[in-house]
C-alpha positions in Angstrom: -66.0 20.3 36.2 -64.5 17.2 34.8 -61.7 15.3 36.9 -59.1 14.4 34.9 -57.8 11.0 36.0 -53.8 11.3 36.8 -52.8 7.6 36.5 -51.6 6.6 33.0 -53.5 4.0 30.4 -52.8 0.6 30.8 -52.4 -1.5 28.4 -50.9 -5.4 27.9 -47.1 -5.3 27.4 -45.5 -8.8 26.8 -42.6 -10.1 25.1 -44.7 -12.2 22.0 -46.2 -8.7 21.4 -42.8 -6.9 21.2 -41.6 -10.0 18.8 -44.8 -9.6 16.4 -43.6 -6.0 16.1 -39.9 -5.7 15.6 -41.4 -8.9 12.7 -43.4 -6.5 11.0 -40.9 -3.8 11.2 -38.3 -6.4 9.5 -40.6 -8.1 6.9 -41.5 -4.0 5.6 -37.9 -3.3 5.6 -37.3 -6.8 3.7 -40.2 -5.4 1.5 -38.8 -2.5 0.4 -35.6 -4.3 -0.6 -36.8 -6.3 -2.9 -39.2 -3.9 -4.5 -36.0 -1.2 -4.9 -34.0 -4.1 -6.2 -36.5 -5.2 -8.6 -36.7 -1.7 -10.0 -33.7 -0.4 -10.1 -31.9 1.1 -12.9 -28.3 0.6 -12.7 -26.4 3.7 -14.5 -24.0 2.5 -16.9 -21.1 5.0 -16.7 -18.7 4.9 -20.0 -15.3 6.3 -19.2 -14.7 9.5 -21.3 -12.2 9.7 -24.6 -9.8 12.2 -24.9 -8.3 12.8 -28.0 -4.3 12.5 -26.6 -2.9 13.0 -30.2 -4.1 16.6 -29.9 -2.6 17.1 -27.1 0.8 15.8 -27.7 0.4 17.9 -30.8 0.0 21.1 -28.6 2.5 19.7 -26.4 5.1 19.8 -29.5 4.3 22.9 -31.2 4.2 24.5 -27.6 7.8 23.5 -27.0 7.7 21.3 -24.6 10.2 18.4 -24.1 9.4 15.4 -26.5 6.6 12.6 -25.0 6.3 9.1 -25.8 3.3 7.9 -27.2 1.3 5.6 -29.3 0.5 7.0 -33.1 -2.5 4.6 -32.9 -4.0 2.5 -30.3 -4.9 -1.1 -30.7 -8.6 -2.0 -32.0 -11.1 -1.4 -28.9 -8.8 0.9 -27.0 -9.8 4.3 -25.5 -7.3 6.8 -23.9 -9.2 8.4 -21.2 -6.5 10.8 -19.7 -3.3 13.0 -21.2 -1.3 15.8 -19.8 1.7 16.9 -18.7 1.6 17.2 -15.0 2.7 19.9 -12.9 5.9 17.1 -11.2 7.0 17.3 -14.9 5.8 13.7 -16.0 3.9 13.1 -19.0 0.8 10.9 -18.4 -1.7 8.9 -21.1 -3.8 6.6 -19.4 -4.9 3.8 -21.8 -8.4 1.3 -21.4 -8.0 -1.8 -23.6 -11.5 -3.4 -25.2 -11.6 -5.7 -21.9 -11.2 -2.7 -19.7 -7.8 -3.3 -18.6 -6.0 -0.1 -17.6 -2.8 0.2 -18.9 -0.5 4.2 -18.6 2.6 5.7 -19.8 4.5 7.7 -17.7 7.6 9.7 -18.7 9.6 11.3 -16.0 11.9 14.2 -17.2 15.5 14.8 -16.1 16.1 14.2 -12.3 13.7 11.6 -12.2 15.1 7.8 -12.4 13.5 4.2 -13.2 13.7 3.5 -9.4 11.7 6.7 -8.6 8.7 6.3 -11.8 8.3 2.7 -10.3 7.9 3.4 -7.0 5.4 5.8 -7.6 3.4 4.5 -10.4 3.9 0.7 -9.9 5.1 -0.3 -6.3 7.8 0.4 -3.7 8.0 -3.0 -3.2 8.1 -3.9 -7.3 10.3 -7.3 -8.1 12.3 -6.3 -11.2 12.2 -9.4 -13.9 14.6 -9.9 -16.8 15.5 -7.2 -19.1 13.0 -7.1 -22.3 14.2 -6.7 -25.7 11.7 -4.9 -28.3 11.9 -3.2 -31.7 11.0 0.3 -30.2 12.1 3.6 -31.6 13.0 4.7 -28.2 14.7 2.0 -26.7 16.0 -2.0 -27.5 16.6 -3.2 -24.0 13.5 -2.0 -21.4 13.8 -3.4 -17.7 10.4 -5.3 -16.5 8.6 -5.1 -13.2 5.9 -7.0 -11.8 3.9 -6.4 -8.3 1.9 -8.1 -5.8 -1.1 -6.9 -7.5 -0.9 -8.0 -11.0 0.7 -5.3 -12.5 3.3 -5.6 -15.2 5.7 -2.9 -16.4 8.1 -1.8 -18.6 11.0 1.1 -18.2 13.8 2.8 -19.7 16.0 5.1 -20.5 15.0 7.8 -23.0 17.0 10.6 -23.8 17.4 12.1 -20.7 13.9 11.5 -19.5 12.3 7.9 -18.3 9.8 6.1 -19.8 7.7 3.9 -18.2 4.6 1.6 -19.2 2.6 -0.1 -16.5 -0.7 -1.9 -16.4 -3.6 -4.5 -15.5 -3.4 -5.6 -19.4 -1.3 -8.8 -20.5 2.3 -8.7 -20.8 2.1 -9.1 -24.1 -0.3 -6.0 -24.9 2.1 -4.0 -22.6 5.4 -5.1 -24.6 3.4 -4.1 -27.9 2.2 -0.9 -27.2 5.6 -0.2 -25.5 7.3 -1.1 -28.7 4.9 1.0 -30.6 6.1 4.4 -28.6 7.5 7.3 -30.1 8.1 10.8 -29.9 7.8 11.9 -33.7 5.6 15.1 -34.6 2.1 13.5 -34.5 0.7 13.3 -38.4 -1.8 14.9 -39.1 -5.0 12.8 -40.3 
């Protein structure tokens, strides 16, 4: 029979070894990096169009109360979201052609400036001077601004707020806020 020694291996241990390792552990890691980096494939994700005038259409022959909206939308624009919520607020999310968000929100009755602001632009919004546009819906539309950049416009509408709020410039807001209505959409 074979004795089998009890005492474990030995074997050098010293700090420069324990170094060397954890730098070859690091400089593979490092390694791997790079190569992923180098080889990557980033997704481009394009957000997805909805085709809001058909659902303001169905909106209107379904009886529902009347929602502002755009009957076109500048050059390069994209609505990517429309519906009528279950809170009762119409929503069309807007992207312009530099990817600047930019919504309209229309509260029904109950619901007041004070209360689409909070919600959709700040509670701490600084209200700016009243803004007069040729709109269909309104002449006179109070202007909000917010820590963040965003700019907004708001008013009365028979019986139901509307509100337009985005990342876009002013101006683009005050455009397509003057180019609102709630006509029967036209058919193309």
């Amino acid at each position: 029979m074979c004795g089998v020694s009890e005492q474990p291996g030995r074997y050098q241990r010293s700090a420069a070894g324990m170094v060397g390792a954890m730098l070859v552990v690091v400089a593979l890691i490092f390694a791997f990096v790079v190569f992923r980096a180098l080889n990557r494939n980033d997704a481009s994700i394009e957000p997805e169009k909805v085709d809001y005038l058909k659902t303001v259409q169905g909106l209107q022959s379904g009886g529902a109360p009347a929602v502002a909206y755009p009957p076109t939308l500048p050059k390069g624009w994209i609505a990517t979201g429309a519906l009528f919520g279950a809170a009762g607020v119409w929503g069309l999310s807007l992207l312009t052609d530099d990817d600047r968000f930019v919504g309209v929100r229309q509260g029904q009755a109950g619901q007041s400036v004070d209360d689409l602001v909070t919600t959709y632009v700040d509670d701490a919004a600084d209200e700016g001077d009243p803004v007069t546009l040729d709109s269909p819906l309104a002449t006179t539309w109070r202007s909000f601004t917010d820590s963040g950049g965003d700019y907004a416009l708001a008013a009365d509408v028979d019986g139901s707020v509307v509100l337009v709020v985005g990342s876009a410039p002013q101006q683009q807001i005050r455009d397509l806020t003057a180019s609102l209505t709630t006509d029967p959409v036209s058919s193309p």
